[in-house]
C-alpha positions as CSV (number, residue, x, y, z in Angstrom):
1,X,21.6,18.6,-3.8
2,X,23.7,15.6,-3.6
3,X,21.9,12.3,-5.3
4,X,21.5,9.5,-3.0
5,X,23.1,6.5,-3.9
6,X,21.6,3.5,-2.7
7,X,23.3,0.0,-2.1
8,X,22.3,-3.1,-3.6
9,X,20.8,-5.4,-0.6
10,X,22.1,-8.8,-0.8
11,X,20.9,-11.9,1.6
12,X,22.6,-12.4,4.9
13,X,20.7,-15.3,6.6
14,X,22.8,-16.4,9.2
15,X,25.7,-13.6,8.7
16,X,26.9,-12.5,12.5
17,X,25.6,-9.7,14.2
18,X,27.5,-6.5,12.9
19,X,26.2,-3.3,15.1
20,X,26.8,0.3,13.7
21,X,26.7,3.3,15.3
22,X,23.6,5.6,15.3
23,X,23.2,8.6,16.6
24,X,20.3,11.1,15.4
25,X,20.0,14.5,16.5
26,X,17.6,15.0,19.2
27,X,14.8,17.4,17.8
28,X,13.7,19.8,20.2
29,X,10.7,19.8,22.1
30,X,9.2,22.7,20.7
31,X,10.1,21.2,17.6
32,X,8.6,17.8,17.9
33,X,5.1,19.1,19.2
34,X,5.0,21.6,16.3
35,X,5.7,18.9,14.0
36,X,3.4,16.1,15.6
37,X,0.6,18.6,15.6
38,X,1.4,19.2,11.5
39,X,1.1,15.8,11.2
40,X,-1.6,14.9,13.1
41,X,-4.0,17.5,10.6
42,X,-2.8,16.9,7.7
43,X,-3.1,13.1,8.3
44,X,-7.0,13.6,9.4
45,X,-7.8,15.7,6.3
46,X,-6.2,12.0,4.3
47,X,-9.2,10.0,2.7
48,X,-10.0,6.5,0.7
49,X,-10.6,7.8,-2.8
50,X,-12.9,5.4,-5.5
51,X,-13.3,8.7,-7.8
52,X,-9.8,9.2,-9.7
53,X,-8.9,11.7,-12.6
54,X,-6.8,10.2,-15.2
55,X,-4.4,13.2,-15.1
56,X,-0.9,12.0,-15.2
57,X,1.4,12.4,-11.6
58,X,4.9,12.8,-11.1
59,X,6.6,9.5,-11.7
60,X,9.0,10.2,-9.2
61,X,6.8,11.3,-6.3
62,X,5.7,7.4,-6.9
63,X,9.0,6.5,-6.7
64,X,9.7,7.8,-3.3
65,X,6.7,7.1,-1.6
66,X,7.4,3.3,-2.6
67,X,10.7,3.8,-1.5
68,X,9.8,5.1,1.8
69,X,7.1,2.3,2.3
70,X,10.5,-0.5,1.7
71,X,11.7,1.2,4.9
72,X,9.4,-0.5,7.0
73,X,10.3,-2.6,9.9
74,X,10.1,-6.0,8.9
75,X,10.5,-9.7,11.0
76,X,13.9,-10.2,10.9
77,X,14.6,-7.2,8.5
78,X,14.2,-9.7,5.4
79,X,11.9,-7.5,3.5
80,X,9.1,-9.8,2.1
81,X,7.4,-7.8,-0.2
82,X,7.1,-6.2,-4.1
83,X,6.1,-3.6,-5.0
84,X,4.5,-3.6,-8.8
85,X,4.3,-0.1,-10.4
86,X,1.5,-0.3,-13.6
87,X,1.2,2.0,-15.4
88,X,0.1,0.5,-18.7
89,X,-3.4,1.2,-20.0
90,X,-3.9,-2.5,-21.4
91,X,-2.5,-4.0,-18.5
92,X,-4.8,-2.1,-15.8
93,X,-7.4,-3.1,-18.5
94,X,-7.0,-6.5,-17.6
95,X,-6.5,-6.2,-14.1
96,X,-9.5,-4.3,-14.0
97,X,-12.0,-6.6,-15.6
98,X,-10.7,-9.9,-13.7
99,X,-11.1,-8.0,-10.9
100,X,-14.9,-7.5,-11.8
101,X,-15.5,-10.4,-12.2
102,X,-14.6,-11.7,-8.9
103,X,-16.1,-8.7,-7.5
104,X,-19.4,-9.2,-9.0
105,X,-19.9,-12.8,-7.3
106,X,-18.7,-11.4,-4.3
107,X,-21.5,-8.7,-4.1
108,X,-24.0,-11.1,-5.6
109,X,-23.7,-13.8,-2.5
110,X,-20.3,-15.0,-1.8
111,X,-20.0,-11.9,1.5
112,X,-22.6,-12.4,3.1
113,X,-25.3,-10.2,4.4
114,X,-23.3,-9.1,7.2
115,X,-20.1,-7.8,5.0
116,X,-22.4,-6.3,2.7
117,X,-24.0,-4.7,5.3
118,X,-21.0,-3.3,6.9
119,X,-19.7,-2.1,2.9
120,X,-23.6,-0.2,2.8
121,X,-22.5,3.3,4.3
122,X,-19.0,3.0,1.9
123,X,-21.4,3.4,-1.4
124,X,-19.3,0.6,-3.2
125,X,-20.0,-2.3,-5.1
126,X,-18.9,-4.4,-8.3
127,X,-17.4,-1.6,-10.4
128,X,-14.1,-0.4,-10.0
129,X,-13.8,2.5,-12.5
130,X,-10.4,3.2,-10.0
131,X,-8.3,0.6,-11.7
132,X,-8.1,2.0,-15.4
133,X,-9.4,6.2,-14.2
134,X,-6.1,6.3,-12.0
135,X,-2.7,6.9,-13.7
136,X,-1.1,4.0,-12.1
137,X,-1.6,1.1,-9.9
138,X,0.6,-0.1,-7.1
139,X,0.1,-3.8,-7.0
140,X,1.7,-5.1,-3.4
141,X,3.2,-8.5,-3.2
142,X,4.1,-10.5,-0.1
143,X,6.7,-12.6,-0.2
144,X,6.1,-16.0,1.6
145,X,9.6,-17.4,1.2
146,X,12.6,-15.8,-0.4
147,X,13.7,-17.7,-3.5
148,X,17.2,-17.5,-4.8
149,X,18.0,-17.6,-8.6
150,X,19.2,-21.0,-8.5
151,X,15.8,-22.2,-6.8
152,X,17.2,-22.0,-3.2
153,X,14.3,-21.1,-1.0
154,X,14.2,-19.6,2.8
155,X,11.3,-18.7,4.8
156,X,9.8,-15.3,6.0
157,X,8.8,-14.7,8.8
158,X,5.5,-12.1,9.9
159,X,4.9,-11.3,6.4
160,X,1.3,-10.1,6.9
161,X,2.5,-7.3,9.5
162,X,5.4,-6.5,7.8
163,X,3.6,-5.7,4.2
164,X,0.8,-4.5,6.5
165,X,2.9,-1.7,8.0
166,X,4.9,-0.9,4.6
167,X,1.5,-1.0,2.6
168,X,0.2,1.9,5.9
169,X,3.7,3.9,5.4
170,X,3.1,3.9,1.6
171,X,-0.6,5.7,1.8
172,X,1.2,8.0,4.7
173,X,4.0,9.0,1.7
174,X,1.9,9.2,-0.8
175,X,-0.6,11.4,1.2
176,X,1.9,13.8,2.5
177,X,3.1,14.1,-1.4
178,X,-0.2,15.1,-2.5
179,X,-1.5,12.2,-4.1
180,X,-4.8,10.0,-3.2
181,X,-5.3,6.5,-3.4
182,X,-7.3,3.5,-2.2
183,X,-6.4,-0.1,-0.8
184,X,-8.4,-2.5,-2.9
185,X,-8.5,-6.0,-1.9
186,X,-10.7,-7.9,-4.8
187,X,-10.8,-11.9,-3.3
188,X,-9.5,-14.0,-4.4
189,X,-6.2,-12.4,-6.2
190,X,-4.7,-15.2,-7.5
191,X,-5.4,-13.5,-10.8
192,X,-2.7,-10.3,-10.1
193,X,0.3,-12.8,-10.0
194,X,-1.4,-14.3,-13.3
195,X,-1.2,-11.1,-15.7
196,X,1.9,-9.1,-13.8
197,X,3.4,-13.0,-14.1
198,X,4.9,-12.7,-10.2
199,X,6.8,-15.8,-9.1
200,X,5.5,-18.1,-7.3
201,X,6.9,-17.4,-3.6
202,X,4.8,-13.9,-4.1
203,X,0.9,-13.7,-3.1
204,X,-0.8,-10.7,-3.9
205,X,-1.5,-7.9,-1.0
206,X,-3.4,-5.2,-2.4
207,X,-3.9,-3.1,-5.2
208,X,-3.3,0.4,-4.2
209,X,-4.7,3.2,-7.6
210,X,-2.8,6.4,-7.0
211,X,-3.8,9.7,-8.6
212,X,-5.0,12.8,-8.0
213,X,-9.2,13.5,-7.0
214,X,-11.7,13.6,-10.0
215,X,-13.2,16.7,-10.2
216,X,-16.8,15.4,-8.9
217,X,-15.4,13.6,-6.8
218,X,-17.0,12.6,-3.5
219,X,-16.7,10.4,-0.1
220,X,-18.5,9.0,2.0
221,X,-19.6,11.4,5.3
222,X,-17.7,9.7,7.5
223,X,-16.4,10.5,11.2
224,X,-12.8,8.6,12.7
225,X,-13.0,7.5,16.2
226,X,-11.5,10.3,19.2
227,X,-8.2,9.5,20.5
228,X,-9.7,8.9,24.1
229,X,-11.8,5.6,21.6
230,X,-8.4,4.1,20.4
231,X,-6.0,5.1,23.0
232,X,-6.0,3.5,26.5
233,X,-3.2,4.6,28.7
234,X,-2.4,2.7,32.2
């Protein structure tokens, strides 16, 4: 197998338009709808998991679902997100109890009755065993502005959907690889940029535990809307 060799990306704000050729090779019908219907089940058997075991996963299967996630479309192709791999016991320590804490005056009054209400049928609440159980941590940051080593700073532009459809792709990758995982969003997160010490044009995104399923471990009985709920064709 040959190694992929990938380039470094540099900034080319304002650069003139350079097309390239592309031409991929159309996949068969019978191909597509044989592949689409793959997809399609084992992307409804995927499922939030709170319940990790702390059994270590291949490093590089981490790797290249992040990698895939960085192909994302973004506004204007710049990119605007990090991607922060933790893997360190002490550090997920301390990610885990400032999280806590937050989450603990959120459940206690800050959501609201009708949040909590809505959370009910999930089974969670102010303890995230997730954040130290699970092997690693995949802490997502969106960029707001790009910012140059010499302090030179440019905007971004639809960050939220951009790191919104990476941060989808990611889960996709790192369901088709065999691996579980979880989007948690503890609020506020100012504290993720505190201990991982992110710069300041980055805000954090999510905190995405990957591993495998604990052995007892279970979700909630839940049913997806049907196609014909989500899908409207004219």
């Amino acid at each position: 197998m040959t190694a992929h060799i990938e380039e470094r990306w540099e900034p080319v704000h304002g650069a003139p338009y350079r097309p390239v050729p592309y031409r991929p090779e159309r996949m068969e019908p019978a191909e597509s709808l044989a592949r689409s219907a793959e997809l399609r089940d084992r992307m409804r058997q995927r499922r939030t998991v709170r319940r990790f075991s702390s059994d270590p996963v291949p490093e590089q299967v981490v790797r290249d679902a992040i990698a895939c996630a960085a192909t994302a479309p973004s506004g204007a192709h710049q990119q605007p997100w990090t991607f922060v791999l933790v893997r360190d016991q002490e550090i997920r320590g301390r990610i885990r109890e400032a999280a806590e804490r937050e989450e603990r005056i959120s459940y206690d009054g800050r959501l609201g009755e009708e949040w909590l209400a809505a959370l009910r049928p999930l089974g969670t609440d102010a303890v995230k065993t997730h954040l130290t159980d699970a092997p690693a941590l995949i802490v997502v940051f969106q960029q707001r502005y790009w910012l140059a080593e010499d302090g030179e700073r440019r905007k971004h532009y639809y960050v939220d959907e951009s790191v919104g459809i990476a941060v989808g792709m990611l889960l996709t990758a790192l369901h088709l690889s065999g691996l579980a995982a979880l989007v948690h969003t503890p609020s506020p997160m100012r504290f993720l940029s505190e201990v991982l010490r992110r710069p300041e044009n980055e805000k954090a995104f999510a905190v995405i535990p990957v591993g495998y399923p604990a052995e007892d471990c279970q979700v909630p009985d839940l049913k997806r809307k049907s196609l014909d709920q989500v899908m409207v064709e004219v």
